[in-house]
C-alpha positions in Angstrom: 188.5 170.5 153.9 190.1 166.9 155.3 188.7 163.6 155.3 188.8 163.8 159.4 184.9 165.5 159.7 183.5 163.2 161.6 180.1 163.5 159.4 181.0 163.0 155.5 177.8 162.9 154.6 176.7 166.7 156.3 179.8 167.5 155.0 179.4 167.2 151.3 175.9 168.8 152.3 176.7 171.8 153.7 179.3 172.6 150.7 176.6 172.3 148.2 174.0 174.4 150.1 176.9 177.0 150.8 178.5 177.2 147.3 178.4 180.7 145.8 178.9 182.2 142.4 182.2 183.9 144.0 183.8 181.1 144.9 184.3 179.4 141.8 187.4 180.1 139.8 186.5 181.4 136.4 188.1 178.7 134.6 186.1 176.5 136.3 182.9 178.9 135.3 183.9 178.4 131.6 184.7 174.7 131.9 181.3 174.3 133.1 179.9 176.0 130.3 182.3 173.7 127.7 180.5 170.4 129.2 176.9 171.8 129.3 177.0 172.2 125.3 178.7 169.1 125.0 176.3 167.8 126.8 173.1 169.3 124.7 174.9 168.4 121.7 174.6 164.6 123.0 170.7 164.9 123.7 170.4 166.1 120.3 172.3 163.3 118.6 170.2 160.8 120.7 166.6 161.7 119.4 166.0 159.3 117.3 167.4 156.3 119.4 165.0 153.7 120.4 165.0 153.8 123.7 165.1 157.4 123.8 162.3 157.2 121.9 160.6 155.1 124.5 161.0 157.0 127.6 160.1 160.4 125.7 156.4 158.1 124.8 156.5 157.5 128.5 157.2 160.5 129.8 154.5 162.3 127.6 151.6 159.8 128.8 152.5 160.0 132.1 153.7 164.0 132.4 151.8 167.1 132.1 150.9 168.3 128.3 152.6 171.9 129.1 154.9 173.3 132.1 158.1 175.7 132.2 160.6 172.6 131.2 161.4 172.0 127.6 162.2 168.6 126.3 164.9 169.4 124.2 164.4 166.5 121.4 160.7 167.4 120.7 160.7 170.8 121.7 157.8 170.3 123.8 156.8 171.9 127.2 156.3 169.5 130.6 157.5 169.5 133.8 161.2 169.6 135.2 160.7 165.7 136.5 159.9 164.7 132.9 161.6 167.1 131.0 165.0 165.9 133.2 164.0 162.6 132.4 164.0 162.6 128.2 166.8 164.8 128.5 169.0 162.6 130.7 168.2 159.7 128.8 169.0 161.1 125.0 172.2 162.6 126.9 173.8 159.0 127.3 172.9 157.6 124.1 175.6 157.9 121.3 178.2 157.8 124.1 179.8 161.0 123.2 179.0 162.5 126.7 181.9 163.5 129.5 183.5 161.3 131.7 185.3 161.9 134.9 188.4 159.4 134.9 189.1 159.2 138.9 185.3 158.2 139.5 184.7 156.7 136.4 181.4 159.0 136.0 179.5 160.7 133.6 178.6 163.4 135.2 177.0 165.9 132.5 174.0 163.2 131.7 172.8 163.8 134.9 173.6 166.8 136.2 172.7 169.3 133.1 169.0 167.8 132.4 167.8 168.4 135.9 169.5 171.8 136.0 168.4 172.8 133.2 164.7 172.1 134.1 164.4 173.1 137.3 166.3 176.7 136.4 163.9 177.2 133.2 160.6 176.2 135.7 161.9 178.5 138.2 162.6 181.4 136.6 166.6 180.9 137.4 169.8 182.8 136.3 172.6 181.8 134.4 174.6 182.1 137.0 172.5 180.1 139.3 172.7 177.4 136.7 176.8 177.1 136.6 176.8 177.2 140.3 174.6 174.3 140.6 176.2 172.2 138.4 179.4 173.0 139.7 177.9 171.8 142.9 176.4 168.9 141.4 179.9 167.5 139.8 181.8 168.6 143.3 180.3 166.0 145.1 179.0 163.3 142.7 182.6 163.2 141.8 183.8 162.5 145.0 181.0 160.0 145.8 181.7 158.2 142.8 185.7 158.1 143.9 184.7 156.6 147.4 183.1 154.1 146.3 186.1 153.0 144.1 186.5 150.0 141.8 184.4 147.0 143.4 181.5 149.6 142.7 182.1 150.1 139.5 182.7 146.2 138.6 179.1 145.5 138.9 177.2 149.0 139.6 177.1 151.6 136.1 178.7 154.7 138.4 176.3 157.6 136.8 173.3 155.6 137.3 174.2 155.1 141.0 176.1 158.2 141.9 174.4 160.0 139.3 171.1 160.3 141.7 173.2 162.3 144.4 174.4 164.5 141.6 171.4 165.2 140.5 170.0 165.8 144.2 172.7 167.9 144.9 171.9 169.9 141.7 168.1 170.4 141.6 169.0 171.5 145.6 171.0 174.0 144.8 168.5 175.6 142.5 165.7 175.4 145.4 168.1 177.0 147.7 168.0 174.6 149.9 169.7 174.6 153.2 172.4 172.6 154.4 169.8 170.0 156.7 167.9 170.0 153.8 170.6 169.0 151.3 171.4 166.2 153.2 168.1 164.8 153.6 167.7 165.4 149.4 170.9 162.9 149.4 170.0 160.7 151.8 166.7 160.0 149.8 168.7 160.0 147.0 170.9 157.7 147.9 168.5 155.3 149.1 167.2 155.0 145.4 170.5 154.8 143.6 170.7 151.9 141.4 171.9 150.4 137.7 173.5 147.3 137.2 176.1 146.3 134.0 174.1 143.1 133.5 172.3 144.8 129.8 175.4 144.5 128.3 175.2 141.4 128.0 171.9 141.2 126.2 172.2 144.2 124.3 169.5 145.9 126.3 168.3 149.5 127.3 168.8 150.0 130.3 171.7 152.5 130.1 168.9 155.4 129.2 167.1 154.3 132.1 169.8 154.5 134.2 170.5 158.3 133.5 166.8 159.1 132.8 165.9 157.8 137.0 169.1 159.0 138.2 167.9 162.6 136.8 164.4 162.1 138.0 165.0 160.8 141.4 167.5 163.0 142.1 165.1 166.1 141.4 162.7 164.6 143.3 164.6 163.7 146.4 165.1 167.4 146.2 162.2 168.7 146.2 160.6 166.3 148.5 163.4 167.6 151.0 161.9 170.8 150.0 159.1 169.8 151.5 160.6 168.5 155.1 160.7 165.0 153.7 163.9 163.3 155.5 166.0 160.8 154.0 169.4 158.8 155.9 171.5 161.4 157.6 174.5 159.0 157.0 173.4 157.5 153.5 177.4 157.2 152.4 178.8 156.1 155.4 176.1 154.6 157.6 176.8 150.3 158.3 173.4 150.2 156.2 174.4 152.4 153.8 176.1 153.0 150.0 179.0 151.7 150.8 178.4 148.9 152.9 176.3 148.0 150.5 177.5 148.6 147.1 181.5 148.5 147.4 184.2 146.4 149.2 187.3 148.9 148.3 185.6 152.4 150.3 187.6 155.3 150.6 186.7 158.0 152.9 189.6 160.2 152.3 188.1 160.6 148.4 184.9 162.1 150.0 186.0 165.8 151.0 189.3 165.4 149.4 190.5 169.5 149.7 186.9 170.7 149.2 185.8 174.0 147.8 189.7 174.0 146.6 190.3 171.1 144.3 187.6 171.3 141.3 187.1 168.3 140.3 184.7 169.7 137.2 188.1 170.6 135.5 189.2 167.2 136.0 186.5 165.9 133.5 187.1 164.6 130.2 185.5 165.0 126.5 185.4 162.0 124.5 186.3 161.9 121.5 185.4 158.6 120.1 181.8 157.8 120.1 182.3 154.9 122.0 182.6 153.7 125.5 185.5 155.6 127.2 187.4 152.6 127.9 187.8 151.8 124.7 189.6 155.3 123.8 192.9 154.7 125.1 193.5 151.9 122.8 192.2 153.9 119.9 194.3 156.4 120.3 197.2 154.3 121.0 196.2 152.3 117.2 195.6 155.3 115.9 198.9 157.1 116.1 200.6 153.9 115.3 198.5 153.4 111.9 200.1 157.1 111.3 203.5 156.4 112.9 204.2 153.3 111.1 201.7 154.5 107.9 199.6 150.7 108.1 196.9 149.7 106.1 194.2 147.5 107.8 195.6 145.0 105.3 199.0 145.4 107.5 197.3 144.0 110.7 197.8 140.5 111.6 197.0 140.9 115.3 196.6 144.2 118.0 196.6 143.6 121.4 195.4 146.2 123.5 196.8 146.3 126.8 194.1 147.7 129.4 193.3 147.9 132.5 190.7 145.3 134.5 188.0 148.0 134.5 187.9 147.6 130.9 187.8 143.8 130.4 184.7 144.0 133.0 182.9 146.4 130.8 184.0 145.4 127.3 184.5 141.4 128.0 181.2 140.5 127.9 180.5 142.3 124.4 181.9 139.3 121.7 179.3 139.9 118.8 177.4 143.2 119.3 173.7 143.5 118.2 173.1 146.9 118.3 174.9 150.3 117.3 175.0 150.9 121.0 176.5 147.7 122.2 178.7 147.8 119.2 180.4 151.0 121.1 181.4 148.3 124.1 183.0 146.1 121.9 187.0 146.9 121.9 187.0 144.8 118.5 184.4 146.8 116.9 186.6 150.3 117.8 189.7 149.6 116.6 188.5 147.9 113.3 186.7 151.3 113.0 190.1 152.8 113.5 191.8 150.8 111.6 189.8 151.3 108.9 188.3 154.6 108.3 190.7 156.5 111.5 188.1 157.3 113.3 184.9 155.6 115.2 182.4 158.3 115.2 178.6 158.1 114.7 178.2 157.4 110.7 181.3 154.8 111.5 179.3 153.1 113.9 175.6 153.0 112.1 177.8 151.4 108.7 179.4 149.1 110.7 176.4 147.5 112.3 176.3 144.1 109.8 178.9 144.8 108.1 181.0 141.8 107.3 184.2 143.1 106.6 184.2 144.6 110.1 183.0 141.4 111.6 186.0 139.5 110.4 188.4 142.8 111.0 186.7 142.3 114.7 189.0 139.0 115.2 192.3 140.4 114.9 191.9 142.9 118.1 192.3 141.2 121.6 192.7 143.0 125.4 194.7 142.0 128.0 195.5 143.1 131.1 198.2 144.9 131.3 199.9 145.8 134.8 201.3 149.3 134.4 197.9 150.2 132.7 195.9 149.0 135.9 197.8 150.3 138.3 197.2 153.8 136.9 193.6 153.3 136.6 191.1 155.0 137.3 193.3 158.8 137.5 195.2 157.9 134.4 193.8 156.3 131.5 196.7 154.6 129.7 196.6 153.6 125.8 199.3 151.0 125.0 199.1 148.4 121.4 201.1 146.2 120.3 200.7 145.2 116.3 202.0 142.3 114.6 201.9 142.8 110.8 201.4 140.4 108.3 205.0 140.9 107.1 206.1 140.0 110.9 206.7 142.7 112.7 206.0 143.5 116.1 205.5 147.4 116.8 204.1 149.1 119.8 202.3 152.6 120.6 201.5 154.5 123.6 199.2 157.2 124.3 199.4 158.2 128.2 196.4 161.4 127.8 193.6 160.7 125.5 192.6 163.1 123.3 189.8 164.8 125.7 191.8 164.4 128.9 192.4 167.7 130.8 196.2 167.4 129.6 195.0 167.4 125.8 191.5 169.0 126.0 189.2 170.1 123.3 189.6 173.6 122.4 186.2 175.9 122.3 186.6 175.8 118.6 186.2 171.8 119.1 183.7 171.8 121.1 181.9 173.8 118.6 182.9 171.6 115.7 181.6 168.6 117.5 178.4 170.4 119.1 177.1 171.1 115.0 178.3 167.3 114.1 176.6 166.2 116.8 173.4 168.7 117.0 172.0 167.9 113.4 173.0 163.9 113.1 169.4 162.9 114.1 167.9 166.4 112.5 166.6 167.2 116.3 168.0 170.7 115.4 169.2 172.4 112.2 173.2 173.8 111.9 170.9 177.6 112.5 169.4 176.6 115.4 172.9 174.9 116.4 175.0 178.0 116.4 172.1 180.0 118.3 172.6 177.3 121.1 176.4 177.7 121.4 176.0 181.7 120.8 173.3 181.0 124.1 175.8 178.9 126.3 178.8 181.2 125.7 176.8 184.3 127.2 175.0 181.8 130.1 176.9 183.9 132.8 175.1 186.8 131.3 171.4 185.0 131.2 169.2 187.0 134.1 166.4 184.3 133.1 167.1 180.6 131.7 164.4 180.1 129.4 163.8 177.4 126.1 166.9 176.9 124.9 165.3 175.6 121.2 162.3 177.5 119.5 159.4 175.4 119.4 158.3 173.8 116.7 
């Protein structure tokens, strides 16, 4: 499908509302089922965050004390709306979630909650699952790559977009039709919202982001279920998301070859648990810690060269607070790396206070670095340049992160990280861990998606 349909918006709708199990490519199918237990393995790691924490206090005062929807960090039963909520919020947590590089979107922390919830409340099918989720990633995706870069330099992309995604998601599994689907995103659209000003204060609002964009989604949904309308023309409309939230627009992203390019396989695994813009560089410093065998003694100075996306994210972050602002700080990551090799979850909860990272911290720099921007967002660029203590200036490149499509975790990494990740905050034990990746492998196969955790 071209750019040249004369109604994006109905466009996008009719696809999702359309899409059947058939017409997805079975690698597509089993890249689908890759990021949905990527995905549960992040909830599961964010249990015990704080804000987490919060919203699952809120959602249980304010939700039903049973219902068909499990909240996977407690185990309890509630409805989809607050089970998608929790869920959505632990997702985005230890930042260890997907990312699409083109749309610079997470797209798992909002589309697997909801679908997850609604399919287990509605008695649905493995199958029915995948295809909404595939349908849910197809055009949040694209949404998120027409809205382009001035978006994403004040607006946190999965909390905006992430509420069409959602929409599109929960719509799917209410077989809705293709009127209805775009009134679900026209009302979703119409609530889309989350703004990068928390970094700067170290607050929480990341989880709220995905936790809404989860819930309204579902409920724009449901409420088109119910012959509620929303904007016909919510992308493109002179009052709407992109008149509105971007200066940079680009139409031909929004049904870029349709139903033929899967943008699902596009998406990436991270690696690091850390913002995503911060991975390049860490790849790039690791391989030359390796290359050139340095100590952290050896550094005198690292400048990573990045891209302006990254300098509006990381910037603000100069003296993190938190664990979870510490993963926006570029300093913070490559001291990790420079350190230990690696800035996973333990790195990051020593780190916190720790003065010898602190002072590690001033060596790293960013700075804009033209080749690496004009890639961004398709390609993700790592490029370092070390001076040593003994004077030498070296330099490293990584052009494919590890987690990109072109250097992709295998199955048996996925796994590895899903038990890492599924016991950190004891939300699950390594058992109940390999039953849920034993579960996702055979989700095809599901006729009914039911708890995906025994209850406790």
């Amino acid at each position: 499908m071209t750019a040249s349909h004369p109604h994006p918006s109905a466009a996008l709708a009719e696809f999702a509302a359309n899409l059947r199990f058939e017409d997805i490519p079975a690698s597509v199918l089993r890249r689908a089922e890759d990021l949905l237990l990527d995905c549960l393995a992040s909830i599961l790691a964010g249990a015990g965050a704080h804000p987490v924490q919060a919203i699952e206090r809120y959602a249980a005062a304010m939700g039903p004390a049973d219902g068909a929807a499990q909240v996977l960090i407690t185990r309890r039963q509630t409805s989809p709306l607050f089970a998608a909520m929790v869920n959505a919020a632990a997702a985005h947590v230890v930042e260890q979630d997907d990312v699409h590089n083109g749309s610079v979107f997470h797209p798992a922390a909002v589309v697997f909650p909801p679908a997850l919830a609604v399919a287990q409340a509605l008695g649905r099918s493995g199958k029915d699952l995948l295809v909404a989720a595939v349908a849910g990633y197809e055009v949040g995706i694209r949404v998120g790559e027409y809205l382009g870069r001035s978006h994403y330099k004040i607006f946190h992309t999965t909390g905006t977009v992430g509420t069409l995604a959602a929409a599109v998601t929960v719509g799917r599994l209410l077989g809705l039709n293709a009127e209805q689907m775009l009134h679900a995103l026209g009302s979703a659209g119409t609530q889309a919202a989350g703004l990068w000003e928390f970094l700067r204060d170290a607050a929480d609002s990341k989880q709220l982001h995905t936790a809404k964009a989860a819930a309204d989604g579902l409920t724009a949904a449901y409420l088109a279920q119910e012959g509620f309308t929303g904007a016909r023309r919510i992308l493109e409309g002179a009052q709407g998301m992109a008149a509105g939230m971007s200066t940079d627009a680009d139409p031909a992203r929004l049904l870029d070859r349709l139903g033929q390019r899967w943008a699902l396989a596009e998406t990436s695994f991270k690696y690091h648990a850390s913002c995503r813009h911060t991975h390049p560089a860490a790849d790039a410093l690791q391989q030359a810690m390796r290359e050139y065998k340095l100590h952290e003694s050896d550094l005198a100075e690292v400048v990573a060269h990045v891209h302006q996306g990254a300098i509006d994210v990381l910037g603000p972050v100069v003296d993190p607070k938190t664990v979870h602002q510490s993963k926006f700080s570029m300093g913070t990551v490559l001291a990790l790396i420079a350190r230990s090799g690696r800035a996973g979850l333990a790195e990051f909860d020593a780190a916190l206070g720790d003065q010898e990272v602190a002072g590690l911290r001033g060596k790293f720099r960013m700075e804009l670095d033209p080749e690496v921007d004009g890639a961004y967002p398709e390609r993700w660029i790592g490029k370092v340049t070390v001076r040593t203590t003994d004077g030498r200036v070296l330099h490293a490149r990584v052009d494919e992160p590890k987690g990109d499509p072109g250097n992709t975790l295998s199955r048996a990494e996925i796994e590895e990280k899903t038990l890492s990740l599924g016991v950190y905050a004891q939300a699950a034990t390594e058992a109940e861990v390999r039953g849920l990746i034993d579960t996702i492998w055979n989700l095809e196969n599901l006729a009914q998606v039911g708890a995906l955790l025994p209850a406790k």
